[in-house]
Structure formats: structure tokens, C-alpha cells
Backbone as ProteinMPNN parsed JSONL, in Angstrom:
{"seq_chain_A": "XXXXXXXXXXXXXXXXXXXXXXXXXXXXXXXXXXXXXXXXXXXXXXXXXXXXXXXXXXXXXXXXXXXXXXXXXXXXXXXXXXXXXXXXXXXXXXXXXXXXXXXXXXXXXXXXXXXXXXXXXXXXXXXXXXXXXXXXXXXXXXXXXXXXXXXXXXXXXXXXXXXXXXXXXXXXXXXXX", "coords_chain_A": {"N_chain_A": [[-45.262, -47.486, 52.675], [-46.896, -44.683, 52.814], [-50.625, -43.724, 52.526], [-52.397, -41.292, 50.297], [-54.232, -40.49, 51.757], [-53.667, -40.603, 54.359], [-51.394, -38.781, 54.142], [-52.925, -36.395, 53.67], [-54.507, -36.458, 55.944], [-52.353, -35.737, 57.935], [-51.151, -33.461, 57.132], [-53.588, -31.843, 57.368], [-53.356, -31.671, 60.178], [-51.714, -30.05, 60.803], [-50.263, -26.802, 62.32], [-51.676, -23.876, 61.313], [-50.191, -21.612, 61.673], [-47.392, -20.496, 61.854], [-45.344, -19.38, 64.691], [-42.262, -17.387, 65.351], [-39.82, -18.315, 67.89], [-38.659, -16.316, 69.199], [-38.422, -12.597, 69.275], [-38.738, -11.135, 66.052], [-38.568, -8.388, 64.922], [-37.06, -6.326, 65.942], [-34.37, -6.864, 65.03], [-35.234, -6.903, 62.544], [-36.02, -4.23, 62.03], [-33.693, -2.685, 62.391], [-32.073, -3.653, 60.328], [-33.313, -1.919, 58.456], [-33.836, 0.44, 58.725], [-30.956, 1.513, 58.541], [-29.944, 0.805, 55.751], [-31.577, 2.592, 54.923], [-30.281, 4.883, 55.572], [-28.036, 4.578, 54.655], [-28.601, 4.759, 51.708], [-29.758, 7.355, 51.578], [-27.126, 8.931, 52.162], [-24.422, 10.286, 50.169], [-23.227, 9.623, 47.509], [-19.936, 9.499, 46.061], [-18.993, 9.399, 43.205], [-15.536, 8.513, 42.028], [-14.18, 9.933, 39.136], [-13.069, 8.771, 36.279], [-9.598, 7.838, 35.065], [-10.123, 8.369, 32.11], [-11.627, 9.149, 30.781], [-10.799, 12.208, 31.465], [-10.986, 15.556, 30.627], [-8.399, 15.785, 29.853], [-7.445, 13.558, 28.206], [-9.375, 13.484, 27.174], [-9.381, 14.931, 25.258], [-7.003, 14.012, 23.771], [-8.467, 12.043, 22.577], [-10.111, 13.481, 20.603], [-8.362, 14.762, 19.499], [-6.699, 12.66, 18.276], [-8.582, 11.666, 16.401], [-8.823, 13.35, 14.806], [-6.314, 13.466, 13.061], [-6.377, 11.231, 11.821], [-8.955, 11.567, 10.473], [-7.762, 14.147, 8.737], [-5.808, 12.325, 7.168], [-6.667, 10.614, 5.8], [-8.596, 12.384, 4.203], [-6.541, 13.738, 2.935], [-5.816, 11.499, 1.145], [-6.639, 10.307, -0.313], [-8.618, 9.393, -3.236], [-11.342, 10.307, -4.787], [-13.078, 8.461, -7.727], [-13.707, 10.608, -9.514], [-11.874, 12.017, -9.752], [-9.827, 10.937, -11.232], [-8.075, 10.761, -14.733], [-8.583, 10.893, -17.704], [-8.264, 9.537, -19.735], [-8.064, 6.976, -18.015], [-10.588, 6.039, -17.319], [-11.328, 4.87, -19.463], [-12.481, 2.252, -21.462], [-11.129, -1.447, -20.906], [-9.238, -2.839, -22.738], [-8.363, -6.337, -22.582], [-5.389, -7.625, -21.974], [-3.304, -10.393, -21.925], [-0.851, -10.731, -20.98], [-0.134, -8.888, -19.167], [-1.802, -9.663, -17.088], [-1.897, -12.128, -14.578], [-0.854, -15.758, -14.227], [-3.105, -17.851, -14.158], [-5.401, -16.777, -15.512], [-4.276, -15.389, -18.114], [-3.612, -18.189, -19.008], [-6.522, -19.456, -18.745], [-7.955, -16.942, -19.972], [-6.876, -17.575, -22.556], [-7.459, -20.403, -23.519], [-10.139, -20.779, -23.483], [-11.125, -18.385, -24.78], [-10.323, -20.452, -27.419], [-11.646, -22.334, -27.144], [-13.984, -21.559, -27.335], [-14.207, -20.334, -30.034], [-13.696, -23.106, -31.708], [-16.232, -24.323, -30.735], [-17.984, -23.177, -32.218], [-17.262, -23.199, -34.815], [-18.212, -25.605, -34.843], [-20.481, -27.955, -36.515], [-21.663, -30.235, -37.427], [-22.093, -33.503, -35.467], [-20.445, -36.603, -34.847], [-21.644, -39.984, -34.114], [-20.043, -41.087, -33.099], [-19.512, -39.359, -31.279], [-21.749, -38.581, -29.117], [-21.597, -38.07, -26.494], [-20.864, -35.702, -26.445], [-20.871, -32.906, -24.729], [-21.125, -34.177, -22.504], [-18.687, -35.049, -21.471], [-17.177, -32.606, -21.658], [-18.218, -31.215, -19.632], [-17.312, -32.705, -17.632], [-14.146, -32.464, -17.632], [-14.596, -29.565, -17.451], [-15.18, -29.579, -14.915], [-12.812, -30.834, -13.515], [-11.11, -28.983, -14.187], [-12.249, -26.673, -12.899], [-11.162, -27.66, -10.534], [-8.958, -27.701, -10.002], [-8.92, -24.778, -10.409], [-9.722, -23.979, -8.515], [-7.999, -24.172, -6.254], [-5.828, -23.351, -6.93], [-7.096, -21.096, -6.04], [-6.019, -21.038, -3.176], [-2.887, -21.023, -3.778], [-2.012, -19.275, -5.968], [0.144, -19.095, -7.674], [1.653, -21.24, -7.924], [3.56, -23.672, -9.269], [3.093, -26.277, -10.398], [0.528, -26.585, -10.08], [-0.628, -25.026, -12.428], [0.42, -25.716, -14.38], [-1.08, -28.529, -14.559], [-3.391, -27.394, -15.105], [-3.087, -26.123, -17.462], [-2.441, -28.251, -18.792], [-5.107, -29.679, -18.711], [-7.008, -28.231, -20.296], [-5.809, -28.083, -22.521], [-5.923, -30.766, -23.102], [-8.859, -30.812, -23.383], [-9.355, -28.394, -25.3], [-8.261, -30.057, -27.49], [-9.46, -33.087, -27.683], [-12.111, -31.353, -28.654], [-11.237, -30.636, -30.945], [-11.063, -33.064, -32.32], [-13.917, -33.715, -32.117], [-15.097, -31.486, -33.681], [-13.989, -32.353, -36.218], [-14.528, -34.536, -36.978], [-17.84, -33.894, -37.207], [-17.208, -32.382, -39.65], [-16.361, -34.37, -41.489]], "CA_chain_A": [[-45.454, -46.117, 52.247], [-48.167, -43.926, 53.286], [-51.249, -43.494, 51.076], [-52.982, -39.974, 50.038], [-55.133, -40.139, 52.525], [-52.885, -40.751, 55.245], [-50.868, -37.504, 54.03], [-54.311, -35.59, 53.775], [-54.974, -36.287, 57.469], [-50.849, -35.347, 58.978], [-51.336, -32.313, 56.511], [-54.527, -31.303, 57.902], [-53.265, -31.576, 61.741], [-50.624, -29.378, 61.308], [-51.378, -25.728, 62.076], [-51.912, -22.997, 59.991], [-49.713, -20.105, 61.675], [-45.999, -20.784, 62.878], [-44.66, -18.385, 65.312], [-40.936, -17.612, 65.514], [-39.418, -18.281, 69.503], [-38.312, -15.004, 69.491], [-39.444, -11.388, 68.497], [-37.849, -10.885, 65.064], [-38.856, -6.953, 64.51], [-36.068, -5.597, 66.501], [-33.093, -6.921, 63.947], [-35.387, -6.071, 61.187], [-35.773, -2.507, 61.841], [-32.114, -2.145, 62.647], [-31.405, -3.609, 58.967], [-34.397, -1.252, 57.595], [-32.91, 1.719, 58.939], [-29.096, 0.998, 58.203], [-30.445, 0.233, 54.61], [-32.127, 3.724, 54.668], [-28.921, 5.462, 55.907], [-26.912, 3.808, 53.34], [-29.452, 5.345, 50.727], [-29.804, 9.211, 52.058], [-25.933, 9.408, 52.35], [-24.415, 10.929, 49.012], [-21.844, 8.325, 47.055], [-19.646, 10.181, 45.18], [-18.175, 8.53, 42.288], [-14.433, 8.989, 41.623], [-13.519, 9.723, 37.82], [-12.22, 7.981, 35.483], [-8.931, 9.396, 34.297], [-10.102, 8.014, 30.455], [-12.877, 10.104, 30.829], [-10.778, 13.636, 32.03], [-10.433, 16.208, 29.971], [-6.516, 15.923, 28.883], [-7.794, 12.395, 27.494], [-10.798, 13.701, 25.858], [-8.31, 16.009, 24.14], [-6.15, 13.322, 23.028], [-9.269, 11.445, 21.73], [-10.141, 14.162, 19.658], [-6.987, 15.171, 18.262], [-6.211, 11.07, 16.91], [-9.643, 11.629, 15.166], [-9.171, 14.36, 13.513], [-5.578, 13.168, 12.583], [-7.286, 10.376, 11.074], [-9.47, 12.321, 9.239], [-7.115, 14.871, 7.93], [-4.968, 11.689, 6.403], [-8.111, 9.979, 4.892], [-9.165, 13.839, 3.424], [-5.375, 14.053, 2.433], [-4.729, 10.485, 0.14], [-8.05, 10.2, -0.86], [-8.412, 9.935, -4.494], [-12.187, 9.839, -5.586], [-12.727, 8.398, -9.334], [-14.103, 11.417, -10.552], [-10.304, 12.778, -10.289], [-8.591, 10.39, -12.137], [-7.64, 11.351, -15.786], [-9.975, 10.526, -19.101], [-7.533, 7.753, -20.216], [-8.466, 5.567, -16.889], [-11.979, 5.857, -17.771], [-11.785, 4.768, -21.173], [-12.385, 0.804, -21.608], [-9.827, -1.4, -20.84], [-9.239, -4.331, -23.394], [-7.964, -7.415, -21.971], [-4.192, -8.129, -22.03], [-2.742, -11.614, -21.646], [0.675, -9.914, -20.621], [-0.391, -8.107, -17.654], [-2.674, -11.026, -15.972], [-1.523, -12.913, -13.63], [-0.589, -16.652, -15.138], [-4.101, -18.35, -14.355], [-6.017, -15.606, -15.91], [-4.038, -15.745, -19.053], [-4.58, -19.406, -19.528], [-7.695, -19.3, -18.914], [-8.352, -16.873, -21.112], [-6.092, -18.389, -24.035], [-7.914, -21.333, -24.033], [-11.237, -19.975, -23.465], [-11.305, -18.06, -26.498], [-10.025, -21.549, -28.454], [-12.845, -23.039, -27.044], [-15.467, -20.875, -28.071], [-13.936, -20.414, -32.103], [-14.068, -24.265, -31.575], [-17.374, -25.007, -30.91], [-18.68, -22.058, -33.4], [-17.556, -24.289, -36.012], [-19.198, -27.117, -35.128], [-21.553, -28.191, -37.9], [-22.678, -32.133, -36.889], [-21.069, -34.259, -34.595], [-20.662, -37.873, -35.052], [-22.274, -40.625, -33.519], [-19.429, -41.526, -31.701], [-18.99, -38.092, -29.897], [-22.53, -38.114, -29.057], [-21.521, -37.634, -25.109], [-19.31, -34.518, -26.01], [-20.984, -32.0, -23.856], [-20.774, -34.915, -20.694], [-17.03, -34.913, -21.515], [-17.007, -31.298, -21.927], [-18.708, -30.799, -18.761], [-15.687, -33.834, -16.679], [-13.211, -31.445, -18.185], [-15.01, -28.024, -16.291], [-15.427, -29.822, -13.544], [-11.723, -31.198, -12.86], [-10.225, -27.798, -14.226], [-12.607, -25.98, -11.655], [-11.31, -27.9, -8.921], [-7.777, -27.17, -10.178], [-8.755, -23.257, -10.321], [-10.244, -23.592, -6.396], [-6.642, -24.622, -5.552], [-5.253, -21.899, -7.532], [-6.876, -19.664, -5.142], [-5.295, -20.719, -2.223], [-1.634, -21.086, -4.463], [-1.895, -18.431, -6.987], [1.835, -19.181, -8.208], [2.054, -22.883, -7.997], [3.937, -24.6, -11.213], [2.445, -27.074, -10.501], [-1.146, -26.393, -10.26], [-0.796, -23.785, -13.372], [0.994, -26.952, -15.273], [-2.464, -28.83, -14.92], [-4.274, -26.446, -15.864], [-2.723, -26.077, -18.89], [-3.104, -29.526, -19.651], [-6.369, -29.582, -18.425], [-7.883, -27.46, -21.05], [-5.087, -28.675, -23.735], [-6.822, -32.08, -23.506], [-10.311, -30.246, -23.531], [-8.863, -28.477, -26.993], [-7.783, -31.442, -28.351], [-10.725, -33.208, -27.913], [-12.97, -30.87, -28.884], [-11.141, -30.84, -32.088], [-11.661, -34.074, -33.005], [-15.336, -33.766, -32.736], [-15.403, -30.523, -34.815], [-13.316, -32.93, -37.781], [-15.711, -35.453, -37.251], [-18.317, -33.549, -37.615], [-17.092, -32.02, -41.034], [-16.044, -35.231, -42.577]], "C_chain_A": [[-46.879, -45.693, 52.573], [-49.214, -43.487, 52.167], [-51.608, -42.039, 51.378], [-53.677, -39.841, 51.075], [-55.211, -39.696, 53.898], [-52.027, -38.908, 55.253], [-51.742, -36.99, 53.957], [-54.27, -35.185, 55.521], [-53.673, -35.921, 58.227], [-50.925, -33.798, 58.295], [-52.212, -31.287, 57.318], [-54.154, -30.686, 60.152], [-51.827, -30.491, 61.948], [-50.732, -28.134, 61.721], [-51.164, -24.937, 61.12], [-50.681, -21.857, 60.042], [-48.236, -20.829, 62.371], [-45.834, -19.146, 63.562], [-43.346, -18.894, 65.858], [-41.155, -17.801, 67.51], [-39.01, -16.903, 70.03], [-39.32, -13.981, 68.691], [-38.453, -11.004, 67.425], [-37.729, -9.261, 64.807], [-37.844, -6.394, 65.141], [-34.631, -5.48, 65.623], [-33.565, -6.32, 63.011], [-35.838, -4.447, 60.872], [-34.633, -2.231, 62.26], [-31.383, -2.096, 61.455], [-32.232, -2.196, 58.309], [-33.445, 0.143, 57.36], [-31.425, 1.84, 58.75], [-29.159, 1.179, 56.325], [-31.119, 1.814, 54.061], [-31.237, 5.102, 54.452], [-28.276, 5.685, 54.919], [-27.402, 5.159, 52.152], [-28.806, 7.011, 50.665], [-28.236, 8.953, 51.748], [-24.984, 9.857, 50.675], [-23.12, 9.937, 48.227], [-21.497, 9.458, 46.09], [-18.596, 9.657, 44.322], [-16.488, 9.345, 42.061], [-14.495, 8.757, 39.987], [-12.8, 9.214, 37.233], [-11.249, 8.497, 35.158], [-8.73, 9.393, 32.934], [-10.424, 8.845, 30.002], [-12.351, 11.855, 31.013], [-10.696, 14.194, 30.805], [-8.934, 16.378, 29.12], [-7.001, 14.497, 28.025], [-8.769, 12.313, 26.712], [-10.407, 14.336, 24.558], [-7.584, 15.354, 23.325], [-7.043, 12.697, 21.812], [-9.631, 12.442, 20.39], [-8.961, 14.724, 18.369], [-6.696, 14.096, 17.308], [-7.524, 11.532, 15.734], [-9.592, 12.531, 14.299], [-7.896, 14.634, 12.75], [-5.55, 12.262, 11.284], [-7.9, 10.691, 10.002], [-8.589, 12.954, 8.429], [-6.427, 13.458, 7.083], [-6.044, 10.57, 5.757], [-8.351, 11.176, 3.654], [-7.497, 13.764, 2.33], [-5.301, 13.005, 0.954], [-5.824, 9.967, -0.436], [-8.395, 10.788, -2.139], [-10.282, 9.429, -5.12], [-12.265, 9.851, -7.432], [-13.073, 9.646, -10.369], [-13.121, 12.375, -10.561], [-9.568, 12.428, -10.865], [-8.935, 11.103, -13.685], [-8.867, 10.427, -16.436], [-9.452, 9.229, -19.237], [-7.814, 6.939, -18.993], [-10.019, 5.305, -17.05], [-12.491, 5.094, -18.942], [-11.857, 2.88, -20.814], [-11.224, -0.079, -21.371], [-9.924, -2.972, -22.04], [-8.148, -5.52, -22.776], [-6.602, -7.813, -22.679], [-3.553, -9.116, -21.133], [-1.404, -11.34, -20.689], [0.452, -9.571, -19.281], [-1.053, -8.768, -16.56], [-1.67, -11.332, -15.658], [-1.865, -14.867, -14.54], [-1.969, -17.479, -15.669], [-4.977, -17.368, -14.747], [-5.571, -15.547, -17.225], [-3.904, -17.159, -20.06], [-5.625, -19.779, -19.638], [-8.461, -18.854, -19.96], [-8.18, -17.191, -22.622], [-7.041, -19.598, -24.777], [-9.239, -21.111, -24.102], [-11.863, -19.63, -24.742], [-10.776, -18.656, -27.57], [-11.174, -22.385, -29.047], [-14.004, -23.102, -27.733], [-14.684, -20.661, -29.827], [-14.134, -22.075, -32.483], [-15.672, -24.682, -31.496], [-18.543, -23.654, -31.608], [-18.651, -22.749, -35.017], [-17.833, -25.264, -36.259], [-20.421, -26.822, -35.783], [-22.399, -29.337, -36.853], [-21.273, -32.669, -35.697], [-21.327, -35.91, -34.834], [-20.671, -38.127, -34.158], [-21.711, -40.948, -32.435], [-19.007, -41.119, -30.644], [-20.283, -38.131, -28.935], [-22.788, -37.904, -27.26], [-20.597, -36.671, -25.154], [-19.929, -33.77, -25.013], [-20.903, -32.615, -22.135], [-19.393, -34.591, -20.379], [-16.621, -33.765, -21.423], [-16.747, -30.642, -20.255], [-17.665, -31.692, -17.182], [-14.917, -32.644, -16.765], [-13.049, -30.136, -17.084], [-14.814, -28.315, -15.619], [-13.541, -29.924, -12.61], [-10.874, -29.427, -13.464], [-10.836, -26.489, -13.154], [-12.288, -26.125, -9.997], [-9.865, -27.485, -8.495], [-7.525, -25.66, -9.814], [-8.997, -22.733, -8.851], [-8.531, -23.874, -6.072], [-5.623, -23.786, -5.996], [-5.5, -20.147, -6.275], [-6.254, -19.738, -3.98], [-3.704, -20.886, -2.61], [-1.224, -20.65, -5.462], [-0.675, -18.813, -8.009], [2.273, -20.481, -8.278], [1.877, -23.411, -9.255], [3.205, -25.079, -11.525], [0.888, -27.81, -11.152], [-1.398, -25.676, -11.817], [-0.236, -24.949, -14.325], [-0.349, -27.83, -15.804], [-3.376, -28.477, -15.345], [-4.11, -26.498, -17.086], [-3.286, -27.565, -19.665], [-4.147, -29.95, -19.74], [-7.087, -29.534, -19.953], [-6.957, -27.549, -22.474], [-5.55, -29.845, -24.142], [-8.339, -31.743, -24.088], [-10.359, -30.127, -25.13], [-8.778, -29.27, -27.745], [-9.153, -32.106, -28.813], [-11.874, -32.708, -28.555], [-12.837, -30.597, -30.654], [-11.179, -31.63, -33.009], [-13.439, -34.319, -33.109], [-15.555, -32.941, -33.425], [-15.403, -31.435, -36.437], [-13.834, -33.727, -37.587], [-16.624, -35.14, -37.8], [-18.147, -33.251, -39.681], [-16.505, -33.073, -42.281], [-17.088, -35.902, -43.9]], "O_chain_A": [[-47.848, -46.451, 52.549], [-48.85, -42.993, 51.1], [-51.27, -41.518, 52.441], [-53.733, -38.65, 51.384], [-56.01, -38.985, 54.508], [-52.113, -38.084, 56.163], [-51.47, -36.57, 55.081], [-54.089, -34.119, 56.11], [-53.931, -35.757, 59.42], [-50.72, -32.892, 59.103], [-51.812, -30.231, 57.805], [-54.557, -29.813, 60.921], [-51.163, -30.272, 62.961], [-51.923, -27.967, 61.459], [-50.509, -25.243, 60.124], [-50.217, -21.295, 59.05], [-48.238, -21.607, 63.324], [-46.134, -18.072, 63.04], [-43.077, -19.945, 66.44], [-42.141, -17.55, 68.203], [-39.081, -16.55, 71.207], [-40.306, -14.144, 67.973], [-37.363, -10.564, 67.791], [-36.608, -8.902, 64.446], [-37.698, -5.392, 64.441], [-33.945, -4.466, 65.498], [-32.961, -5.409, 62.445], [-35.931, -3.781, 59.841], [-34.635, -1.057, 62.628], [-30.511, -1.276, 61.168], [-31.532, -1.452, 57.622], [-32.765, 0.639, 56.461], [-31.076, 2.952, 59.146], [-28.223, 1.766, 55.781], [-31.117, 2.095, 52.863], [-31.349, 6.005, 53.623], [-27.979, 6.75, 54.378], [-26.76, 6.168, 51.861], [-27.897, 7.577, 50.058], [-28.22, 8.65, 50.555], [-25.523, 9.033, 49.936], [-22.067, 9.765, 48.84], [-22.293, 10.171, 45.479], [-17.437, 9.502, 44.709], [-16.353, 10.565, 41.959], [-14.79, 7.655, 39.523], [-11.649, 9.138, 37.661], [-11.397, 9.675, 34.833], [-7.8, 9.962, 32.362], [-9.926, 9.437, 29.045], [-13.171, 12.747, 30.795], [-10.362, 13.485, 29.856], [-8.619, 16.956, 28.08], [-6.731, 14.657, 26.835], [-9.067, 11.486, 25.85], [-10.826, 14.319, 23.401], [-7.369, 15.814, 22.203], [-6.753, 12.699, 20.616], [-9.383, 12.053, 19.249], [-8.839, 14.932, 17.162], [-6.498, 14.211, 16.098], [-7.38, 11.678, 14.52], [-10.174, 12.569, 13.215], [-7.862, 15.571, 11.953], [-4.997, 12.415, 10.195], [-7.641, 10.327, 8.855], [-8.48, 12.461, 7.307], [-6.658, 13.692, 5.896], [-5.549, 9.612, 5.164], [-8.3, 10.931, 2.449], [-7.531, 13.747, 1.1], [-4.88, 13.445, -0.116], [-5.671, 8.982, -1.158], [-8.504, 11.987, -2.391], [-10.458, 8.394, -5.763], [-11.817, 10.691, -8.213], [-12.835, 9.709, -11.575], [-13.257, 13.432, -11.178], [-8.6, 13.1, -11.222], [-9.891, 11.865, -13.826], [-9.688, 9.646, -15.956], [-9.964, 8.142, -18.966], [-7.679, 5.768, -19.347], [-10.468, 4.179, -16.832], [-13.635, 4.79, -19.28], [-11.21, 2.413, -19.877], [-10.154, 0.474, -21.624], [-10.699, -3.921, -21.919], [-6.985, -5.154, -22.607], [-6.627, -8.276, -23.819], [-3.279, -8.916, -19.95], [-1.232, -11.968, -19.644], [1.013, -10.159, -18.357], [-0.912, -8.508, -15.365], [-0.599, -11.018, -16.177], [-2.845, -15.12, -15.241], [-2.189, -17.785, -16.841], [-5.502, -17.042, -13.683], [-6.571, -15.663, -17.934], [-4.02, -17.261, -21.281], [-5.906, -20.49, -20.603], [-9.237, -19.484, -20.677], [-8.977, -17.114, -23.557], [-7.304, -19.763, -25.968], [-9.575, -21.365, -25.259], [-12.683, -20.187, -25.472], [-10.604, -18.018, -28.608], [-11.564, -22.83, -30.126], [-14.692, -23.923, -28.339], [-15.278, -21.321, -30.68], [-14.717, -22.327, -33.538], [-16.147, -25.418, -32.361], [-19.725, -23.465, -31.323], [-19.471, -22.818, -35.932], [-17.839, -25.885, -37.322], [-21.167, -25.846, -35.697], [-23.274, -29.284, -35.99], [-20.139, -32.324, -35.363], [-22.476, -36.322, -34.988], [-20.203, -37.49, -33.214], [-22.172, -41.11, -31.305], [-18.496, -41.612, -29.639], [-20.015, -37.701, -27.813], [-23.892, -37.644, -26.782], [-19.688, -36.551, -24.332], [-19.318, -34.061, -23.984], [-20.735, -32.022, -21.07], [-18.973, -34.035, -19.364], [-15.455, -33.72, -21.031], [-15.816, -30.005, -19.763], [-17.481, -31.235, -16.054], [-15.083, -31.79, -15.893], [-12.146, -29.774, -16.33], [-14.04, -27.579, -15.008], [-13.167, -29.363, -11.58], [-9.977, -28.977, -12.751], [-10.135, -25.579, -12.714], [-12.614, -25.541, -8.964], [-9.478, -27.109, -7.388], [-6.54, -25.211, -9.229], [-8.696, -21.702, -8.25], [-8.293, -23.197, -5.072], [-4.596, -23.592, -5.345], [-4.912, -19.123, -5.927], [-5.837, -18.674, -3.523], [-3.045, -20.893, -1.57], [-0.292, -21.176, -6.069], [-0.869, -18.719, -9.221], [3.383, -20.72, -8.754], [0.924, -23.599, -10.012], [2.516, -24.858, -12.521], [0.424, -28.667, -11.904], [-2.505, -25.882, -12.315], [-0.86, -24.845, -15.382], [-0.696, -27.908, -16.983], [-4.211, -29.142, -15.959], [-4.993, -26.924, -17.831], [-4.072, -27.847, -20.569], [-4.431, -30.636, -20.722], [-7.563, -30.477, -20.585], [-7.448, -27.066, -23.494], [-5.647, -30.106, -25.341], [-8.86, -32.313, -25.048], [-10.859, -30.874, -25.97], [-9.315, -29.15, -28.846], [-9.793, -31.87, -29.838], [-12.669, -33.519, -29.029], [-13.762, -30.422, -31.448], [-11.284, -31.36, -34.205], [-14.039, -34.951, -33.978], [-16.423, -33.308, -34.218], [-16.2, -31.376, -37.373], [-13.667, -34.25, -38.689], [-16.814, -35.684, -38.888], [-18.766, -33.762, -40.613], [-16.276, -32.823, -43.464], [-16.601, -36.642, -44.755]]}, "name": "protein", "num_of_chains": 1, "seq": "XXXXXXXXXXXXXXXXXXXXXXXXXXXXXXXXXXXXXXXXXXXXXXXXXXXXXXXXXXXXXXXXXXXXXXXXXXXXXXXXXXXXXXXXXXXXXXXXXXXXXXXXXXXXXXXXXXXXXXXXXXXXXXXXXXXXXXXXXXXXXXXXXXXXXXXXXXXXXXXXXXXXXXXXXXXXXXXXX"}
């Protein structure tokens, strides 16, 4: 292999200016001018026929079909009646199944641990147990959302938070013994 110095000196001997064998300027003012031609000459785009008029017409008309049936069924709240305004209190009946267990037991829960006083010694991991409980009935309620209606799932649940109850009632009557 050749050292640096070697390529220095084949570098150096080469010359500075190449010249083509021929005279190149004759092709390249034939492109120049061709290229100039091109330019000057007037392109005239053909239309779209999305773009014509009978189609601009159509566009307009869907939109303002559109609109009119938006304007038409369009009920803002400040037209509904007094009675939809008024509060609504929460009915078990009208939920949907996980929504009424939920709240059933829910509000067991809480009258439950309102009357806890003391808790004995031997509960003294209720809120860990409490907190198992949430956890496996939260994973139950994620699976609820993709199976709203499943026996199944709505079966566990129940028992879920029937064990929770339970439990939670023996540490209350511990407590108060």
C-alpha cells in the first residue's frame, strides 16, 4: 500500500484543468433554449370537474341540508322543562345492574363503618383486608365494562362486596363487645 506521501506526490502531478474532447456549448444551448421555450409557452390547466360550478352547487346545498337538520332536532338545555332541571335522586330501579349493586352495598358499607367504635386486636389489618376486597371487586368492575350484562361477572360482584359486608361486620361486633 502506498503511503501519504506517495499519494501527495500522484496528486500533485495531476493537472489542475480537464478539458472535455469535444466542444460541449453547442448541446447546452440547444437544452437552454428548449428549456426557455417550454417556459414562455402558456400551459393551460384543464379543470377539475369537482371543482365546476354544478359541483360547487351540490357542495353547498349538502351543507346547508346539514345544517338545517342540526338547527331542526337540536334541543339546547335551556328548553327543556323545570322538572328536568330539578335534582335527580338516585334510583336503584332505573340503573343498570352494576350500578345498583354497587350502590346497595356501598351505602352498607359506609352505615357500617360509622358505627365502628374500637376494633379488636385481631382485626387490626381490617383496612389491608378492606383495601384486597376494592382491589379484586375493581378488577371485577374493569370487566364489567367490557360485559356490562354478564351473570356472571355481576354474580361476583355481588359476592364480592357480600364477603366485604360480612366481614366488616364482624369487626364492628368485635369492636362493641
Amino acid at each position: 500500500m502506498k503511503t501519504e506521501h506517495e499519494l501527495d506526490a500522484l496528486i500533485a502531478g495531476l493537472s489542475s484543468e480537464l478539458t472535455p474532447s469535444r466542444d460541449l456549448w453547442p448541446e447546452l444551448e440547444q437544452r437552454l433554449t428548449d428549456r426557455n421555450a417550454a417556459v414562455s409557452t402558456v400551459v393551460q390547466f384543464k379543470t377539475s370537474r369537482w371543482l365546476s360550478v354544478p359541483f360547487a352547487s351540490a357542495y353547498v346545498a349538502s351543507a346547508a341540508s346539514v345544517l338545517f337538520a342540526v338547527t331542526l332536532f337540536w334541543q339546547p338545555a335551556a328548553w327543556q322543562p323545570e322538572a328536568a332541571l330539578q335534582p335527580q335522586v338516585f334510583n336503584p330501579k332505573l340503573a343498570d345492574a352494576e350500578t345498583a349493586i354497587v350502590y346497595s352495598f356501598e351505602q352498607a358499607k359506609a352505615e357500617q363503618l360509622a358505627s365502628m367504635q374500637t376494633v379488636d386486636p385481631v382485626y387490626a389489618d381490617w383496612q389491608h383486608q378492606l383495601a384486597q376486597w376494592q382491589q379484586a371487586i375493581g378488577q371485577v368492575q374493569l370487566a364489567l365494562k367490557y360485559n356490562p350484562n354478564e351473570a356472571l361477572l355481576l354474580k361476583q360482584l355481588r359476592q364480592l362486596y357480600s364477603q366485604q359486608q360480612n366481614y366488616l361486620q364482624k369487626v364492628v361486633q368485635s369492636g362493641q363487645v
